[in-house]
C-alpha positions in Angstrom: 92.6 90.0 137.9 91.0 88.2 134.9 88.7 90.0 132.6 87.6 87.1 131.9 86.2 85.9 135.4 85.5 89.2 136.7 83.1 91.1 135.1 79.9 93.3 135.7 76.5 91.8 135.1 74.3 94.0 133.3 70.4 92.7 133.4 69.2 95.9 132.0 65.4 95.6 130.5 62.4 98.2 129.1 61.9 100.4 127.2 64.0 103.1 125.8 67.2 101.7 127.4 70.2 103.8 126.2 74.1 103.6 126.5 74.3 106.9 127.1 72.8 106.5 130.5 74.9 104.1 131.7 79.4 104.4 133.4 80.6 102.2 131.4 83.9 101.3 133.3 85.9 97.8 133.3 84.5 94.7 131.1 80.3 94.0 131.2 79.2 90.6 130.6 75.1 90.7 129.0 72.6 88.4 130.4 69.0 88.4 128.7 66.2 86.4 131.2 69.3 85.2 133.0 70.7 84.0 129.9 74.2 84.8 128.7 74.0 86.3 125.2 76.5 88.1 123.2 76.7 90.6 120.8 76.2 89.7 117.3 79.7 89.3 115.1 78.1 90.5 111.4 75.8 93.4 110.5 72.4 93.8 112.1 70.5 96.3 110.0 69.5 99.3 111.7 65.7 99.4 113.6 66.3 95.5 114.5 65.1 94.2 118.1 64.0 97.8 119.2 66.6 99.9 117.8 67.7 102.7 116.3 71.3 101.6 115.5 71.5 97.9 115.9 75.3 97.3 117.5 77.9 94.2 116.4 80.9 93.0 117.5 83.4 93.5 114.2 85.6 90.5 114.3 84.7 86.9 116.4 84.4 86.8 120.7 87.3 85.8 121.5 88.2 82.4 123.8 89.5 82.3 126.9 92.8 81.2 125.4 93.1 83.9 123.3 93.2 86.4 126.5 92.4 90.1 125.8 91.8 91.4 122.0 90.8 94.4 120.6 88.0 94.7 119.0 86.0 97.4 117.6 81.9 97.8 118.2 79.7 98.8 114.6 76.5 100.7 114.5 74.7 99.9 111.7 72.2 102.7 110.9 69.8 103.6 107.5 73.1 104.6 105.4 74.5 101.2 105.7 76.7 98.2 107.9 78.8 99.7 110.2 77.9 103.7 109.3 79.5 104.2 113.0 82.7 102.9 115.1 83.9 103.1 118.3 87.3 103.5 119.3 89.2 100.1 119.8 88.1 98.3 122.3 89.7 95.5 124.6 
């Protein structure tokens, strides 16, 4: 099937919402007040919208055409852009 078309929906809202909490299996698609958003692509400094360690895509979403790339996710925190990684992600 195509990541691209089938997805999980995640309408998660509140207060102290973490990752941790949450299976993250197969690819998740974020709507905000039923609006599809995305993660930022450059540095968000740490304790912006709510957070402790804002998150950002490192590198641009990618198009449909360009079908699956990896990618990795940054964590910006106090001691600068991108203090924290994830593994590569596709």
């Amino acid at each position: 099937s195509d990541p691209c078309y089938n997805y999980e929906a995640n309408n998660e809202s509140g207060d102290w919402i973490c990752d941790e909490s949450f299976s993250w299996n197969g690819w998740y698609r974020l709507f905000y007040y039923g609006m599809n958003i995305q993660m930022p692509e450059t540095c968000v400094t740490s304790y912006s919208c709510n957070t402790d360690i804002s998150l950002s895509l490192n590198g641009p979403h990618p198009q449909i055409e360009d079908g699956v790339v990896t990618r990795e996710i940054c964590g910006s925190y106090y001691w600068g852009c991108c203090y924290y990684k994830t593994n590569p992600i596709r």
